[in-house]
C-alpha angles and dihedrals in degrees: 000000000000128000118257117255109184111067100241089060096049090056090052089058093040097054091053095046088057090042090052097051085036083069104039097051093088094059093048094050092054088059110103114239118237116252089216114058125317126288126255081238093066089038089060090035084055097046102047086048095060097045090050085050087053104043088050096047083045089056086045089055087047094049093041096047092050089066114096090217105067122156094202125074120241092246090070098042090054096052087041094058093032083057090048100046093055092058094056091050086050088049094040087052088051098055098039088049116027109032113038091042084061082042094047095047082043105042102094089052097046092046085049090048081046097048086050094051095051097048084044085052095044095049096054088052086055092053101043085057093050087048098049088042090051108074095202135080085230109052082053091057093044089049092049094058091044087049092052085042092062100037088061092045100054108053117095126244088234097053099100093025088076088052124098107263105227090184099070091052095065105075111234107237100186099054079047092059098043093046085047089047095038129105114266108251134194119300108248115189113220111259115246137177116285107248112228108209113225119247116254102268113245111242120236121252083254090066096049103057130095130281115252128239115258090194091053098044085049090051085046094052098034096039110026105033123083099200114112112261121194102229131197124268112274103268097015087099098041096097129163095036093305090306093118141007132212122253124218090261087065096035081056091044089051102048094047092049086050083047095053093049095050096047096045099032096232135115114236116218125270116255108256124227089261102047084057094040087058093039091055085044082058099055098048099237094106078114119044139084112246116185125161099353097312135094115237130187128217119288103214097060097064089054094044095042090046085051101060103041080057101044116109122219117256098216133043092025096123149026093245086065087041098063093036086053080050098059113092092213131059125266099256095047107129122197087226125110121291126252124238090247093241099092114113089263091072101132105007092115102056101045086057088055087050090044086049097053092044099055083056094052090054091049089046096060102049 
């Protein structure tokens, strides 16, 4: 409903509004007050009061100032309206703010409380006819029990479970004291629900293929389609001196980043060394060689590897080193007669056999 805006119809509203609360004052003065603070009920009655008093002294200032013959200057009638508009912004906030919020967090137990009252009236009402309509001092009594006995029986076990518990606001000092005095017990943990952890979810077979090849999926769409494609400019993919050159994954990268930063006006950070470092992990390409577009692999492993597939053993490749493997003495064993083992080859022999071995111990280690 929208405000009024004309005067005439702003008394009108005004008048009902005062007749209405005319009527319901009464009511409202039967109503006990609380010993302990003030309801949210006489909070909302005070407020709308003294906006009612306000808005009317405000009419008063507009009727007053529209006659040509004020007393008063202008000056003052400015700085009274201007004083009394302001109180009518500060009552308005509070009631905006500060009452029907309260209204708002109270209002289904209220409407419960309200529902309870009305079916107690009611059945009151009901019950003061029966009794009128019954001539006899006993059929009132009977109909009074039955009364209280319906009354027990209809009311539900959850009325009072939806109201506000006063009770556990209030903090109980006595169960503190004994808990505080009391002997210190076992510690018990609160029982909770076992966690069942979920199993590990099977990846498709989707998931488990291979990665395709980007440089091959590029060869197949640039060399074996016939459909037009629109290419770079010539020089704008050589990058790193011509070392390498962008694919159309990093072409793609690039356009929607400059995308991004001219729709948004704003300059994205630089990657970092690591961020590339870890992109070019990813890929697969952290070891290999890349000069002017293409992938190249070390040169030296092909050679290497060529050289010892090819590379023939040094022992054991023939049937001469077989029988001489065979013979249980040496090569240079004579069936002479033995020397006494002072003449000046003592040892010869077995500084050639450590020369020997490490000379084999030096190879094996290249």
């Amino acid at each position: 409903m929208a405000a009024p805006t004309t005067l005439p119809a702003l008394l009108t509203s005004l008048t009902q509004s005062l007749s209405s609360a005319l009527e319901v004052t009464p009511k409202i003065a039967a109503i006990e007050h609380q010993k302990d603070g003030i309801s949210l009920l006489d909070v909302k009655n005070e407020l709308l009061l003294s906006y009612l008093q306000n808005l009317v002294f405000l009419i008063l200032l507009k009727l007053r100032n529209s006659k040509p013959d004020s007393e008063k200057t202008d000056e003052d009638d400015s700085k009274l309206d201007e004083s009394v508009r302001s109180k009518l912004v500060e009552l308005r906030l509070y009631l905006e703010r500060g009452a029907r919020p309260l209204e708002e967090k109270l209002r289904y137990s209220i409407d419960r409380f309200l529902r309870t009252a009305d079916d107690v009236e009611r059945e009151r009402k009901a019950a003061e006819m029966e009794q009128k309509d019954s001539g006899s001092d006993d059929d009132s009594e009977e109909d009074s029990e039955d009364e209280s006995e319906t009354e027990a029986t209809s009311r539900k076990p959850g009325e009072l479970s939806a109201g506000p518990k006063f009770g556990a606001l209030v903090s109980d000092v006595a169960t503190e004291k004994s808990r505080d005095g009391g002997a210190p017990g076992v510690y018990r943990p609160p029982r909770r629900e076992r966690q069942v952890m979920d199993a590990p979810q099977r990846r498709d077979k989707s998931d488990r293929r291979g990665i395709k090849s980007h440089t091959m999926e590029e060869f197949v769409a640039s060399e074996l389609s016939s459909a037009p494609l629109a290419q770079p400019s010539i020089g704008t993919t050589i990058v790193q001196g011509g070392r390498k050159m962008k694919t159309d994954a990093e072409r793609k990268e690039e356009a929607e980043r400059r995308e991004y930063e001219e729709t948004n006006f704003t300059r994205l950070p630089k990657e970092s060394k690591k961020d590339r470092a870890k992109k070019a992990k990813q890929s697969g390409r952290s070891n290999r060689m890349q000069f002017g577009g293409e992938e190249w692999h070390n040169l030296g492993e092909g050679v290497d590897r060529i050289d010892r597939l090819t590379k023939r053993k040094q022992s054991g490749g023939g049937v001469r080193a077989l029988l001489d493997k065979s013979r249980k003495r040496g090569i240079d064993t004579t069936d002479g007669p033995r020397g006494s083992g002072m003449g000046p080859g003592i040892g010869e022999r077995f500084n050639k056999r450590v020369k020997v071995l490490e000379g084999g111990r030096r190879d094996r280690g290249k």
